[in-house]
Phi, psi and omega in degrees: 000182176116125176260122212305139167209181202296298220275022201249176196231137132274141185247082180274141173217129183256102167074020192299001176250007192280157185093338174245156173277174203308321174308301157286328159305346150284347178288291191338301157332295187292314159318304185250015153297302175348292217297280203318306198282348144296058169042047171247145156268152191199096152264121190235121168270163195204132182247133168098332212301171159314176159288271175009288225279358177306338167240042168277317185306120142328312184196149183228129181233128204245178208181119184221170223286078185115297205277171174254106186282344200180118158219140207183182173266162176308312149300316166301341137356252177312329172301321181298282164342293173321291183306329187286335193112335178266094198266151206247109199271143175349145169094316200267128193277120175308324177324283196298001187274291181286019167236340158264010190262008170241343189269139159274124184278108196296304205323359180188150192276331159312293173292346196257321154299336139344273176312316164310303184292334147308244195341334202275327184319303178318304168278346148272343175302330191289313170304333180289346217274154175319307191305301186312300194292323182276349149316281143016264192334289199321300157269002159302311170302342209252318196284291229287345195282163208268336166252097181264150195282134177290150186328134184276049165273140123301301162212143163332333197273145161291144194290192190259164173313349170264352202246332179274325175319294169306316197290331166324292162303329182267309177303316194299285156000271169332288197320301105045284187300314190309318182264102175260030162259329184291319156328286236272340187259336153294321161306309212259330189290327184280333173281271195346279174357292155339293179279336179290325151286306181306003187248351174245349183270298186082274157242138165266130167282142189275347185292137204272307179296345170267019185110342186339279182317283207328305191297328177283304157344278139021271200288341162317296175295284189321291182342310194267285195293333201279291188325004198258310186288302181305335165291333184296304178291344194263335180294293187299341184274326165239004168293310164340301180309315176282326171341281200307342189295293186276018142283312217279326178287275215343313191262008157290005172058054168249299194199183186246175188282012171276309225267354169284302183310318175271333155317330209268292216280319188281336148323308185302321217305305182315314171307294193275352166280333207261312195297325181235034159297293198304319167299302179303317188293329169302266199331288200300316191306324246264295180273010168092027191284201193307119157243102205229121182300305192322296198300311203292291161348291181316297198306337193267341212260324184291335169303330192294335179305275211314332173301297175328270169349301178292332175275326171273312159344311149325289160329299197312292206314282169347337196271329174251341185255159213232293201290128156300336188273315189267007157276335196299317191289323186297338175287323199268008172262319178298339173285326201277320168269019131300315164286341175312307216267282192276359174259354185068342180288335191284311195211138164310145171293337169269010178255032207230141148327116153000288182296349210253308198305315183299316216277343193304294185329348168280329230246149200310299224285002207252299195288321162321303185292335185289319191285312167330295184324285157345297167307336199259309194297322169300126186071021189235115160294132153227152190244175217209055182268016184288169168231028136226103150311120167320126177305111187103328196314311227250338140337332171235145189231322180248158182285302174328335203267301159316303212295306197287327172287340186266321188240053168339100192088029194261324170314299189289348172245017178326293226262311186294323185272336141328291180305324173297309177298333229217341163301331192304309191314321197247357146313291179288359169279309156318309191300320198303277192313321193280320191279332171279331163320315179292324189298336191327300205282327168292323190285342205257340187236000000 
């Protein structure tokens, strides 16, 4: 129903109730009726419908093998029927009545000549009929004006890749807001964490023998190793679901599956910056690290890759790997040797075979620890007052003194390893895009 103008959406839907119950096949109904009287055309085939939804239609139109048995408003309908002989006994839902009293019976060459001939009775009663002749009418006027309303298209061309992005974005997005235990566990997961360290650290001390280092290391070392994961399980948990969506539109041509892939990693980002805003604003005050906003600032910003990193790394795998479970394991064995190989707290970087040190130069976690270090270490005093010293322990005095022995030159390359680190984000966006280009071509053949 609806009546056409320059501004209206058509709308075709085949069968949008099969499958569902009457209940919800009736909101649906009802939905687009809303729409149609909102200055839309919304043409719907249909099975089945309520009794009810019979004077929900604006026009019904039956269709028998091929043909046009009957088209009208609903009270003409049933007048047309009636007059025909066939009256819609009490009771009776008129959908299911008139489409089998319209219908060919196959099931015998006897019933199927019957049936035919019924049917044909009809559509000529129809074609004779007044409903017919003002339909006619109806489109002779609409060919003779002279300003015909334009086709409601915009252009024959499919929309462009930013415009299939957004709309991708904005549904993912929506979807999103509707779970708000899934918010709430994004926002929330990375503070848990949080607290489960800042509840085992408690404080941090400047006395070397009570730990001072070891604890900050620690915490280094979590920050950087722990954050991967969390990102990771938020990839394996709801990304599949969008997987499966999108092969299907994909090969239904509405758009391709990288531009999904990339709609999913720019939804997280907000998410995933707030989640370790929250963690990281907890985590540095709670236990006491350098405190300088600037330092707070680093420290957050650098924290914020690996997380990012564990969920799109995810993503990227998922694009090829089909089972969610052999991505889970393959990230979290490539999380666990990145960090063996790039953070230096396991083994000095300079003590490591010749190949680990290059293979370091792959890995996020090399640049993360470097930058942390630095950040946690620089300009930071410590003192030494026990009166049994850990063996050796009272040997360090300045935070410069770790940088230089573990990490030699890390001051001097802060920026550069900022820059390194943060390459990683649009490299696995590229990596991303080629691996669902390949699923394009694995799911289709």
């Amino acid at each position: 129903g609806g009546s056409p103008s320059p501004a209206s959406w058509v709308i075709l839907l085949d069968e949008p109730t099969t499958g569902l119950d009457s209940m919800t096949a009736n909101q649906i109904v009802v939905l687009l009726a809303e729409l149609a009287r909102r200055n839309r055309i919304v043409i719907v085939t249909i099975h089945q419908p309520r009794s009810e939804l019979f004077r929900v239609f604006s026009r019904i139109a039956i269709m028998s093998r091929g043909e046009l048995v009957f088209c009208g408003q609903p009270e003409e309908m049933v007048d047309f029927f009636s007059q025909c002989g066939y009256e819609c006994p009490e009771y009776c839902n008129p959908f299911d009545i008139y489409v089998d009293f319209t219908s060919v019976d196959t099931r015998s060459s006897e019933r199927e000549a019957a049936t035919f001939s019924r049917m044909h009775e009809i559509t000529s009663s129809y074609q004779r009929s007044a409903i017919y002749q003002s339909m006619l009418g109806k489109i002779e006027q609409s060919l003779q004006r002279e300003e015909k309303p334009a086709i409601p298209f915009k252009s024959k061309e499919s929309p462009s890749g930013a415009a299939k992005l957004e709309v991708l974005l904005r549904r993912t997005a929506r979807n999103l807001s509707r779970d708000r235990m899934g918010v709430l566990m994004r926002l929330s997961q990375n503070l848990i964490y949080g607290l489960f360290v800042a509840f085992f650290v408690m404080h941090l001390d400047n006395d070397v023998a009570k730990g001072a280092v070891q604890d900050r290391i620690g915490i280094i070392y979590q920050s950087v190793g722990a954050s991967p994961y969390t990102g990771m399980l938020n990839a394996v948990a709801l990304f599949p679901a969008l997987r499966a969506i999108s092969d299907q539109e994909s090969q239904d041509g509405l758009y391709s599956k990288w531009q999904m892939f990339l709609a999913y990693i720019f939804h997280i980002l907000p998410f995933s910056i707030l989640s370790v805003f929250i963690f990281t604003s907890f985590l540095y005050w709670t236990v006491g690290m350098h405190p300088e906003t600037l330092r707070f600032l680093c420290f957050t910003a650098v924290v914020l890759v690996p997380h990012i990193i564990g969920e799109l790394l995810t993503v990227v795998l998922l694009g090829v790997v089909q089972d969610p479970n052999m991505v889970n394991t393959g990230v979290a064995l490539l999380n666990i040797a990145g960090i063996l190989v790039g953070s230096g707290f396991l083994r000095s970087t300079q003590q490591m075979p010749v190949v680990f040190q290059w293979l370091s130069y792959l890995t996020f976690q090399k640049y993360s620890c470097e930058l942390l270090i630095v950040t946690e270490f620089h300009g930071l005093d410590f003192t030494c007052n026990s009166s049994k010293p850990l063996p050796g322990a009272c040997l360090v005095t300045h935070g410069s003194q770790i940088i230089d022995e573990g990490y030699p030159g890390a001051l001097s390359r802060y920026t550069l390893d900022f820059v390194l680190l943060y390459a990683f984000l649009p490299a696995l966006l590229l990596l991303g895009m080629i691996s669902f280009k390949i699923r394009d071509k694995l799911v289709r053949h």
